[in-house]
Short mmCIF file of the C-alpha atoms (twelve columns), coordinates in Angstrom:
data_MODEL
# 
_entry.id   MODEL 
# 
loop_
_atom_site.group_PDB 
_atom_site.id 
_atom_site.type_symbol 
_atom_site.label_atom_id 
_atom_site.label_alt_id 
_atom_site.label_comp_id 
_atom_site.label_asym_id 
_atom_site.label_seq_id 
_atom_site.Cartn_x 
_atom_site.Cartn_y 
_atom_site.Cartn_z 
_atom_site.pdbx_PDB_model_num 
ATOM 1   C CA . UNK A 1   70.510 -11.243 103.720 1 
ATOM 2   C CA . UNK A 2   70.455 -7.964  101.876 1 
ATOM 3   C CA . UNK A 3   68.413 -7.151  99.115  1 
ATOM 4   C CA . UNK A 4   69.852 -5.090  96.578  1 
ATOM 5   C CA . UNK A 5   68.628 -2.903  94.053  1 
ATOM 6   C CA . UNK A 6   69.690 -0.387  91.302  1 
ATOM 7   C CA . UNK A 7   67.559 -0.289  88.321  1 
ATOM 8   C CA . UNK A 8   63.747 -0.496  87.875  1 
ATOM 9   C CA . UNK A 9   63.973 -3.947  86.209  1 
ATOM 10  C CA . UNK A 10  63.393 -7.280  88.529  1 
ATOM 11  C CA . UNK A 11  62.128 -7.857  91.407  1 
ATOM 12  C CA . UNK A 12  62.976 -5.298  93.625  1 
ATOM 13  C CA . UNK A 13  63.090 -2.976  90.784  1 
ATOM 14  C CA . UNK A 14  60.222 -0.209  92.415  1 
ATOM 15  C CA . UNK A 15  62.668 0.559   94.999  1 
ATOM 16  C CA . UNK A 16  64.417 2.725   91.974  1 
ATOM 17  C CA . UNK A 17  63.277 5.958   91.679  1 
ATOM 18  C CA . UNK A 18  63.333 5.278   87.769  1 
ATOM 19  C CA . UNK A 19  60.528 3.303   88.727  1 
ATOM 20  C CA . UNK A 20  57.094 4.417   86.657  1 
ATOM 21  C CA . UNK A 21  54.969 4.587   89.805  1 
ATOM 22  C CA . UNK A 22  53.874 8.341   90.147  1 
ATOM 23  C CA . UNK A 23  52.519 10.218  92.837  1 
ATOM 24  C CA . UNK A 24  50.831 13.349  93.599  1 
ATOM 25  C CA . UNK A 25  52.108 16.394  96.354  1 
ATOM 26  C CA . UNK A 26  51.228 19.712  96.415  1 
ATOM 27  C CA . UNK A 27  48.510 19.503  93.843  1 
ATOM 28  C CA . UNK A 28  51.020 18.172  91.066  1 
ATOM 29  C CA . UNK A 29  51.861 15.005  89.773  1 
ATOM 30  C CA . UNK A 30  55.057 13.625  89.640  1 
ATOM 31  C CA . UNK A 31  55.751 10.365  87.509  1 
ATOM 32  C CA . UNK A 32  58.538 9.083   89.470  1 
ATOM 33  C CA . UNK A 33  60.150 9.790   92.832  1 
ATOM 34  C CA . UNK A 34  63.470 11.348  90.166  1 
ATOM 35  C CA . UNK A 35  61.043 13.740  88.648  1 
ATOM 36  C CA . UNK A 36  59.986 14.772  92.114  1 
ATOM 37  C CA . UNK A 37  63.358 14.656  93.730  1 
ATOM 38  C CA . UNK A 38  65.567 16.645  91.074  1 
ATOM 39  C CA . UNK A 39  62.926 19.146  90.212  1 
ATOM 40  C CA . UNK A 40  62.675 20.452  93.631  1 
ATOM 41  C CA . UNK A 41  66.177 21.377  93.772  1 
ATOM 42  C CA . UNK A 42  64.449 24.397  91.720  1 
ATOM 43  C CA . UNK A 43  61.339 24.826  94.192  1 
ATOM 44  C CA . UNK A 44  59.671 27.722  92.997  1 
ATOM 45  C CA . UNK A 45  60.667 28.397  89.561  1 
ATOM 46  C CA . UNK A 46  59.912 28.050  85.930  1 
ATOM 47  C CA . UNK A 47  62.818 25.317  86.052  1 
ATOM 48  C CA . UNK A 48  61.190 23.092  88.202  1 
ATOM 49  C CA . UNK A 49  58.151 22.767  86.122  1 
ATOM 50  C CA . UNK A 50  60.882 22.221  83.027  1 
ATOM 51  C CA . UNK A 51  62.648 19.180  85.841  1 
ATOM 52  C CA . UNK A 52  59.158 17.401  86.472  1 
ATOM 53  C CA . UNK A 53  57.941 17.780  82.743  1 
ATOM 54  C CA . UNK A 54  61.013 15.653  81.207  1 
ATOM 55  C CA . UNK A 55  59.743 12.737  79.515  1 
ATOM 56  C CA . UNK A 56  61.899 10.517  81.321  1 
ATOM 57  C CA . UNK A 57  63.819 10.112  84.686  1 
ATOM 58  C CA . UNK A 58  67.047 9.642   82.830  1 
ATOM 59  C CA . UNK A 59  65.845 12.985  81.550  1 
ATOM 60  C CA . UNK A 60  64.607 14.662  84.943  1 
ATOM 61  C CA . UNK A 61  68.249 13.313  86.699  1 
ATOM 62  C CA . UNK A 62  70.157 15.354  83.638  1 
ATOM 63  C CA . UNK A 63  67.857 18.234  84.120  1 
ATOM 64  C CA . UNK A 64  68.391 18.496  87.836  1 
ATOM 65  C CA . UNK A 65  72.357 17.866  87.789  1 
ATOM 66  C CA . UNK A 66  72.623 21.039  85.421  1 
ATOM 67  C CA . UNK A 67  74.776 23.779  87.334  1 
ATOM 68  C CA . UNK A 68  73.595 26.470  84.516  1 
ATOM 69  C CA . UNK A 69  70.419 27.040  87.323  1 
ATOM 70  C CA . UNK A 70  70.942 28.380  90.716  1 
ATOM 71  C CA . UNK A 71  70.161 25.116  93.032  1 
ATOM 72  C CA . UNK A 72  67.780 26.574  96.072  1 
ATOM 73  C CA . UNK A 73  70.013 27.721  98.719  1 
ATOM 74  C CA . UNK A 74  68.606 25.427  101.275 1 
ATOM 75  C CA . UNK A 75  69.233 21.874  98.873  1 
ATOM 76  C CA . UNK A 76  71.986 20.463  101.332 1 
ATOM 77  C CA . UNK A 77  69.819 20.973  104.255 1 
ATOM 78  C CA . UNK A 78  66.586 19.403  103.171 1 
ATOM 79  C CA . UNK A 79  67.629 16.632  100.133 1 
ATOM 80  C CA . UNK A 80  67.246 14.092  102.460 1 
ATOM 81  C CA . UNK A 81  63.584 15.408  103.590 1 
ATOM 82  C CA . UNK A 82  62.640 15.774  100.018 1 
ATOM 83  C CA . UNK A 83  63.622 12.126  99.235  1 
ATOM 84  C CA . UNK A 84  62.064 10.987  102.503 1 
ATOM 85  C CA . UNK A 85  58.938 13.010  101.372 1 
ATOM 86  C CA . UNK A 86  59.213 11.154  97.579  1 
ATOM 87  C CA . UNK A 87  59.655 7.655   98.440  1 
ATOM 88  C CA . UNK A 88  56.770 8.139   101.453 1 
ATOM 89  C CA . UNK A 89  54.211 9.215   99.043  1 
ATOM 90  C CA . UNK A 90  55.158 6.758   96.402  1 
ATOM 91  C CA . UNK A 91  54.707 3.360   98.271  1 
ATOM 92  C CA . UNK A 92  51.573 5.320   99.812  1 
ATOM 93  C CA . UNK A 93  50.267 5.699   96.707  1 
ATOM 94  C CA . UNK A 94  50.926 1.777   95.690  1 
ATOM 95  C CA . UNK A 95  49.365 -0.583  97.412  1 
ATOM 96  C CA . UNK A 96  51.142 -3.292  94.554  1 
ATOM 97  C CA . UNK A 97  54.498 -1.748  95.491  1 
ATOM 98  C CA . UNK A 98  53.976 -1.022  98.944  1 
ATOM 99  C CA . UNK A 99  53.170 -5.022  99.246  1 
ATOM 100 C CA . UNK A 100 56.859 -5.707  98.068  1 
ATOM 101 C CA . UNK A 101 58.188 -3.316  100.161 1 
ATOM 102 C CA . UNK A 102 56.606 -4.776  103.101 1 
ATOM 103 C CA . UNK A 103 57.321 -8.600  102.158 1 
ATOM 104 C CA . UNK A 104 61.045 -7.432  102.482 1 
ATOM 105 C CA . UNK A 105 60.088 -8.379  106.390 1 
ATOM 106 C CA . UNK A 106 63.335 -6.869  108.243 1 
ATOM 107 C CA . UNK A 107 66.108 -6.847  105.755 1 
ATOM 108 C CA . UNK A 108 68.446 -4.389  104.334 1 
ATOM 109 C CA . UNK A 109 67.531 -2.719  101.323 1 
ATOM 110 C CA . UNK A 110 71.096 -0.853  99.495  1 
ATOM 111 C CA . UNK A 111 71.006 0.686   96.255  1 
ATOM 112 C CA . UNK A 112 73.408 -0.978  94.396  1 
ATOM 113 C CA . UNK A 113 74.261 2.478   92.356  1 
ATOM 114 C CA . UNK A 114 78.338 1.638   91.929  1 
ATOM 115 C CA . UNK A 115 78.845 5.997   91.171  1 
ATOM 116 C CA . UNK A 116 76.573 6.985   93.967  1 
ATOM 117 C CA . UNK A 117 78.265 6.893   97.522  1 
ATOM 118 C CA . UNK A 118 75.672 8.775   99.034  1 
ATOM 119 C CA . UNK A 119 72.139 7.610   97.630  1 
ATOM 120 C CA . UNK A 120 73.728 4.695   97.033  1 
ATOM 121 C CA . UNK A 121 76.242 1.763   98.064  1 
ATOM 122 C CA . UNK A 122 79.075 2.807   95.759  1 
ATOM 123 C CA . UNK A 123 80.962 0.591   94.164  1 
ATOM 124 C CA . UNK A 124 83.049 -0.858  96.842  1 
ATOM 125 C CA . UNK A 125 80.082 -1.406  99.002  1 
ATOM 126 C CA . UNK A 126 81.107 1.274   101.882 1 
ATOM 127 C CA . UNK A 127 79.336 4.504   100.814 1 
ATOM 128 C CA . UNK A 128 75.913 5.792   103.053 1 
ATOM 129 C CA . UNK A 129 73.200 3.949   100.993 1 
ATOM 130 C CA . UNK A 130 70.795 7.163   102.225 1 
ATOM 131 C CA . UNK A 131 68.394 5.328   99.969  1 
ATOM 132 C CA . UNK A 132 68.190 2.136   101.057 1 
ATOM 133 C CA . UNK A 133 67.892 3.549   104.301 1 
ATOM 134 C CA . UNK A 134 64.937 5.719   103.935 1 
ATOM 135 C CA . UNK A 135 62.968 3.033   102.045 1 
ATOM 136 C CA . UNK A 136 63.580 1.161   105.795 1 
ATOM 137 C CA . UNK A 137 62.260 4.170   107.577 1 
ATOM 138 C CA . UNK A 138 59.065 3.752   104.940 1 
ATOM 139 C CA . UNK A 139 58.736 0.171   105.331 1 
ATOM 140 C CA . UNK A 140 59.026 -0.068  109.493 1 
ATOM 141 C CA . UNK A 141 56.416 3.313   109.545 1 
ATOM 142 C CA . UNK A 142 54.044 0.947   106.800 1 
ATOM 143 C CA . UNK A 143 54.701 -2.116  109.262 1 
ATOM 144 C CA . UNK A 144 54.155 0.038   111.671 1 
ATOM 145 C CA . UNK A 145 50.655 1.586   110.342 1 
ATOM 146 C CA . UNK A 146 49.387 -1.655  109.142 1 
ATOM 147 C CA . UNK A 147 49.970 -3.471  112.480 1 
ATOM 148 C CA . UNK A 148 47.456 -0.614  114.305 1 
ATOM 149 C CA . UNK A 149 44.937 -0.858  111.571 1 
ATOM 150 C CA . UNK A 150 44.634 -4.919  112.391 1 
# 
């Protein structure tokens, strides 16, 4: 049975990358996965640090969608490493999260996000869910780092 997610509310709800569950890379810390993600679509500049210092996600996501900033030419190539890299470090960095992530046992994870088709599900259930499926690379490379340490 699926487990679905969207916002950082409920049970599931540190599967969001609203979720306040912060994380350091590079020397910096990031408090959430959206601060992390959208500000490194600026890697390198004074805009980044403006991204990651929003005092919200909802505020880092607006920050990071803004066109008036040149995007780093590389961003198609390597958004899916940088969320891989995001999500990693944040259930590393929680062992209280990285429990729930783990007690999901096999099933699919889909972010419920009805205007996302890529991150997410969209709202007729057929879009790529890229989230949901990197949270199940996470979890079977946890499972899989947990079962060597026993």
């Amino acid at each position: 049975m699926p487990i679905y997610f969207y916002t950082p509310a409920g049970d599931y709800g540190c599967f969001s990358n609203f979720s306040r569950h912060g994380f350091e890379v590079g020397g910096r810390y990031w408090p959430t996965a959206e601060h992390y993600f959208q500000a490194q679509k600026f890697a390198g500049t004074e805009y980044e640090l403006h991204v990651g210092r929003a005092p919200t996600p909802k505020e880092a996501a607006t920050r990071g969608r803004t066109r008036t900033e040149p995007l780093r030419a590389d961003w198609e190539a390597v958004k899916d490493d940088v969320m891989r890299s995001a999500v990693g470090r944040k259930f590393e960095t929680h062992a209280d999260i990285r429990a729930v992530l783990l007690g999901t046992g096999d099933e699919d994870l889909v972010e419920h996000a009805p205007g996302d088709r890529y991150w997410g599900c969209g709202a007729d259930g057929t879009g790529l869910n890229k989230l949901g499926h990197i949270l199940m690379e996470v979890r079977a490379r946890l499972q899989l780092q947990a079962a060597v340490a026993d």
